[in-house]
N, C-alpha and C positions, 0 to 999 in steps of 0.2 A: 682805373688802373688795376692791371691783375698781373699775376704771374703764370696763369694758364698758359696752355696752347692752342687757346681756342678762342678766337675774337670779334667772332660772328655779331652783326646787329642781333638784339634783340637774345642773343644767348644767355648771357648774365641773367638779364630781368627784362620782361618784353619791351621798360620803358627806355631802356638803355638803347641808343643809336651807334652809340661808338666807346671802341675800349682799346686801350691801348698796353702794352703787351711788355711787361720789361723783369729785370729782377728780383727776387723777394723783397729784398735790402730796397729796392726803389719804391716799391708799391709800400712798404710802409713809415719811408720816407714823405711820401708824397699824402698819407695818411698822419701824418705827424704835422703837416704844414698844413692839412683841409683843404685845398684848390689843388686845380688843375694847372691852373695858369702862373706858374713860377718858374722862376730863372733860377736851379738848385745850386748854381754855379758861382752866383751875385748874393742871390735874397737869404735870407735866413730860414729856417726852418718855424721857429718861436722866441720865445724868451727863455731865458734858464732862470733857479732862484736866487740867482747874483742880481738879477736884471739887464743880464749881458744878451746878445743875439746867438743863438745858436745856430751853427752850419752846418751841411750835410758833410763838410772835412772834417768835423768837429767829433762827428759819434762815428762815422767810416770806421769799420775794424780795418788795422794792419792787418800786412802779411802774417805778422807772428801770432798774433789771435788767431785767423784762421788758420795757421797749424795746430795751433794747440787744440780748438775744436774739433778737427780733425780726428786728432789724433786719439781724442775722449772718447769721439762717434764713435770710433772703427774698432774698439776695444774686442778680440777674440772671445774672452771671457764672459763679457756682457750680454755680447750678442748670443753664446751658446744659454745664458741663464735664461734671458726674458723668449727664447723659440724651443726649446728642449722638449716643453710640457705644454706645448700652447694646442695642441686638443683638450686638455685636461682641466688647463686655464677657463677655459668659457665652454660651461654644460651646455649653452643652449645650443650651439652649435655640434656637439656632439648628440641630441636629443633629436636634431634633425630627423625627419621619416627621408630613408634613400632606399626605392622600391630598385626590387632585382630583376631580372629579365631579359632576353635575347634583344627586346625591342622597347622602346618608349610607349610609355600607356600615356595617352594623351587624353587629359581631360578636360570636358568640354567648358567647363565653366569657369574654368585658369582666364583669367585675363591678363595676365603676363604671357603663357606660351600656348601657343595653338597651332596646332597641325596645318601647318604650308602649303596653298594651292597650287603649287609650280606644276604636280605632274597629273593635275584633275582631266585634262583632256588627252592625254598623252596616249600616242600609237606606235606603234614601231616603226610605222610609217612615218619619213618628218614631211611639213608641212607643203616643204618647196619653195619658191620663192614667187607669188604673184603682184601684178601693180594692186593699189589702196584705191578703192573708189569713196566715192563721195563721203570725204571724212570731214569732221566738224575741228574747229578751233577750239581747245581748253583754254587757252591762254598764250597772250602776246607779252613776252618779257622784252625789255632792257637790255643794256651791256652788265658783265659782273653779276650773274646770278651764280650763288655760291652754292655748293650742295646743300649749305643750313639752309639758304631760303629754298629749295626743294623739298628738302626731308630734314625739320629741324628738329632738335635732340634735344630742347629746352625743356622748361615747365608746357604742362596743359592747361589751356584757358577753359574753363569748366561752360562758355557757350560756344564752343568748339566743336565741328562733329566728332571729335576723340571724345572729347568732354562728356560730353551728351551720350554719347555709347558708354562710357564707364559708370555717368551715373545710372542710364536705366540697368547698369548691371550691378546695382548696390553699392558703388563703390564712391564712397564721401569723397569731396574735393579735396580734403584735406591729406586724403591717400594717395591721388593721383600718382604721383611720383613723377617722370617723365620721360617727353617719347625715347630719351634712348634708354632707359630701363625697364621701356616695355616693348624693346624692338621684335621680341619673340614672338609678337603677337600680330600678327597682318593682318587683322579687324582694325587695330589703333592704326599701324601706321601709314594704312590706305588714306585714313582719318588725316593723317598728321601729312601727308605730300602737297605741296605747294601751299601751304596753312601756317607758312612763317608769318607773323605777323607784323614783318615791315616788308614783304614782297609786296611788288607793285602791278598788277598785271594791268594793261593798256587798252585792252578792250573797256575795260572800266573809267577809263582817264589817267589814270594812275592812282586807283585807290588802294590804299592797301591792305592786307588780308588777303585771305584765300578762298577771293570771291572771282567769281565769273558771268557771265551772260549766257544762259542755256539757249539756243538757234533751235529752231525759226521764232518760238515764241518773243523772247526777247527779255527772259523772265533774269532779274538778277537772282543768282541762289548760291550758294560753295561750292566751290570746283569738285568737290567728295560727289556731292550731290548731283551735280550737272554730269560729272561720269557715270553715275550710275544708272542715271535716265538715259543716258547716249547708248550703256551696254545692256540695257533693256530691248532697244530701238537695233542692236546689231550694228550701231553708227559707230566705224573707227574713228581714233582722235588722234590730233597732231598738237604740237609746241612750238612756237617761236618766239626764236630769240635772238638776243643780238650779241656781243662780240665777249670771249669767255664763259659759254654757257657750262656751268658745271664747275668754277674755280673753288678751291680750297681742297679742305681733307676727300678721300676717295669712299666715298660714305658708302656703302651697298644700297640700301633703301634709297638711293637718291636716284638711283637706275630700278629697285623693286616698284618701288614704289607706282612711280609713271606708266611702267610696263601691269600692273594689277588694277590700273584705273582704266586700262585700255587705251595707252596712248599706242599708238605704229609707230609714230615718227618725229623727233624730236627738228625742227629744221632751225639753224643759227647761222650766223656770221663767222664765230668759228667758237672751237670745242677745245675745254680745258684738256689734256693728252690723256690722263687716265678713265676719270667722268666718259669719254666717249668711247675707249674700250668696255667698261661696263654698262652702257647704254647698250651697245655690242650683245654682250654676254647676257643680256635678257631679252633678247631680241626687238627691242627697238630700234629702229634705221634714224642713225645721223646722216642729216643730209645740210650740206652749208651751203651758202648762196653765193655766186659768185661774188668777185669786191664791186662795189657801189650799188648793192643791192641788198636793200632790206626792207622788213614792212613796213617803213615811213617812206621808203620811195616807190612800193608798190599801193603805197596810201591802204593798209589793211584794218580793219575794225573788227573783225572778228566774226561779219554776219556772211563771209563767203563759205564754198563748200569745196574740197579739194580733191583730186585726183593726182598720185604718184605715178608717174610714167614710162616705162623701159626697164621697168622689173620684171624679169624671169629667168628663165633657169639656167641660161648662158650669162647670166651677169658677171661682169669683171670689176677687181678692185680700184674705187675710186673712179667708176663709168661715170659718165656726165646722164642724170636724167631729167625726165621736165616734170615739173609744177606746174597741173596748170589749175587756174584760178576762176570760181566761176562767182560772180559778184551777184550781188542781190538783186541788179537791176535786168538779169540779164546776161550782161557782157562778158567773156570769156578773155583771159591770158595766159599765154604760157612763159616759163621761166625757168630755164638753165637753170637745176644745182649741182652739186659733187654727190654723187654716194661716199661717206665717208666709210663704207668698209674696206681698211686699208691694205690686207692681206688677203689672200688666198683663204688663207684656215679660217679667219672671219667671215668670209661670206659662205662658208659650209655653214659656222655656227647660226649666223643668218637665216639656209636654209633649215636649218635644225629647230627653228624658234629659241635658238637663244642657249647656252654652253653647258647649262643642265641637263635640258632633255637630248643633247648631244652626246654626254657624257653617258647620261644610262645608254643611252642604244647601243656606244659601244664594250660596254659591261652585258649589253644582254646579246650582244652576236656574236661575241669573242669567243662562248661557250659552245655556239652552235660551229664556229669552223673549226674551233681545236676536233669538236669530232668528228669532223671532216677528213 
């Protein structure tokens, strides 16, 4: 029971499956009674020192309490005392070192922020838009994969490839901190994409963690890991998934992330609305399958090799292109999806490789026509 906003499996504490989301007043009601499993309406909370039952009507503040605390909170006075001096209040924070400069000096050995590969290949030229040949499978998801199980913001498990990277960089388990307060750093959380540790991925059976099956070998190893061997090889990578791919918060890293591991193409059953705008905006192509198709009815394991079809430079929003599927034995199929880029301006950003290096080019040609 929490009063957060956030109720991800596995968020709380990895062992935690499920958390339910209500009041303060309730979560320490429900913390006053120890179970889950109570009728707060019926049951009592405890015993009081009469030996009576106590109820949740019983300690409920009124309305008048809560004005009165209110009204203590909100106090003018208070509030101008305890913020007035509050640099002055805590020296450490004013002891901070805040270096000056036109630019950020990025230092290499930070493992909180490191300088962002977005524009390491970048040309004034953008990309275009071509079809994906022979791309390999990361992973077969589920319905309901949430951005946490994409790009989770929890604790780091110290045999984690996050883990593992911050130890051989000195830094004690007991530092960790986690992946959202080291989002700064796109070493961890390449680390940290599809590393939830109650995601399921299918190609496995359904095991959970942020493992996969590297193809053709057959070699089980982490998804981190099996990307990096595929962008060694120049092999693009795809996702599949089934119905809500992307649901919950609008996480950035949850579209970074995929797109730094080398995925092309996310393909699902359908796409939570904002998740598949920023899938968008890093240039990965959502592409959804038509209805009564999905990798259990194309029977998929993960050892096929794929080919995206009717991409280029005339693409229209939401064209229908094909999948086709080449299977291990052999055998070949093709399969109707949607392009899910739903606008115009997104399938510019499309060809642009994605809404950043769209954005610079036009920051860097706007200079060259004004002096036109």
């Amino acid at each position: 029971m929490l009063s957060g906003n956030r109720n991800f499996e596995a968020r709380v504490h990895p062992s935690i499956r499920a958390n339910f989301l209500m009041s303060p007043p309730l979560v320490i009601a429900f913390a006053l009674a120890g179970r889950v499993d109570i009728d707060l309406t019926s049951e009592p909370l405890g015993t009081g020192s009469d030996g009576q039952p106590v109820f949740l009507r019983d300690i409920w503040p009124s309305q008048a309490e809560i004005r009165q605390l209110l009204a203590a909170a909100s106090d003018p006075a208070t509030y101008r005392k305890l913020y007035a001096e509050l640099a002055h209040q805590n020296p450490n924070w004013a002891q901070l070192r805040a270096p000056t400069g036109l630019v950020y000096e990025w230092d290499a050995s930070s493992t909180y922020i490191q300088h962002p590969p977005y524009f390491e290949q970048f040309t004034l030229d953008p990309p275009g838009i071509r079809e994906i040949k022979d791309a390999r499978c990361l992973a077969i998801f589920g319905d309901g994969i949430t951005t946490d199980h994409i790009s989770p913001a929890g604790s780091i498990p110290k045999d984690s490839p996050a883990g593992r990277y911050l130890i051989e960089r000195g830094v004690t388990p007991a530092e960790f901190n986690s992946y959202g307060a080291r989002r700064g750093n796109h070493h961890v959380m390449m680390r940290a994409t599809f590393a939830n540790v109650r995601i399921k991925n299918l190609m496995l059976g359904g095991e959970e963690g942020g493992f996969t099956i590297f193809q053709p070998t057959g070699e089980r190893t982490t998804i981190f890991d099996a990307a990096m061997r595929y962008a060694a090889t120049g092999t693009p990578l795809i996702v599949i998934a089934g119905h809500e791919y992307g649901a919950g918060s609008s996480r950035d890293w949850a579209a970074k992330g995929p797109a730094l591991l080398g995925v092309r193409a996310v393909i699902a059953q359908s796409f939570e609305r904002i998740h598949r705008s920023n899938l968008v905006g890093m240039g990965v192509l959502p592409l959804q399958f038509k209805p009564g198709t999905s990798a259990q009815t194309l029977q998929l394991d993960g050892t096929e090799s794929f080919d995206v079809l009717g991409l280029g430079s005339d693409l229209q929003p939401q064209q229908e292109l094909t999948l086709l599927i080449r299977r291990r034995q052999g055998s070949t199929e093709q399969v109707p999806v949607v392009c899910r880029l739903d606008t115009p301006i997104e399938v510019e950003y499309y060809r642009h490789g994605g809404i950043l290096p769209y954005v610079l080019r036009q920051l860097l040609v706007k200079p060259q026509r004004s002096a036109l």
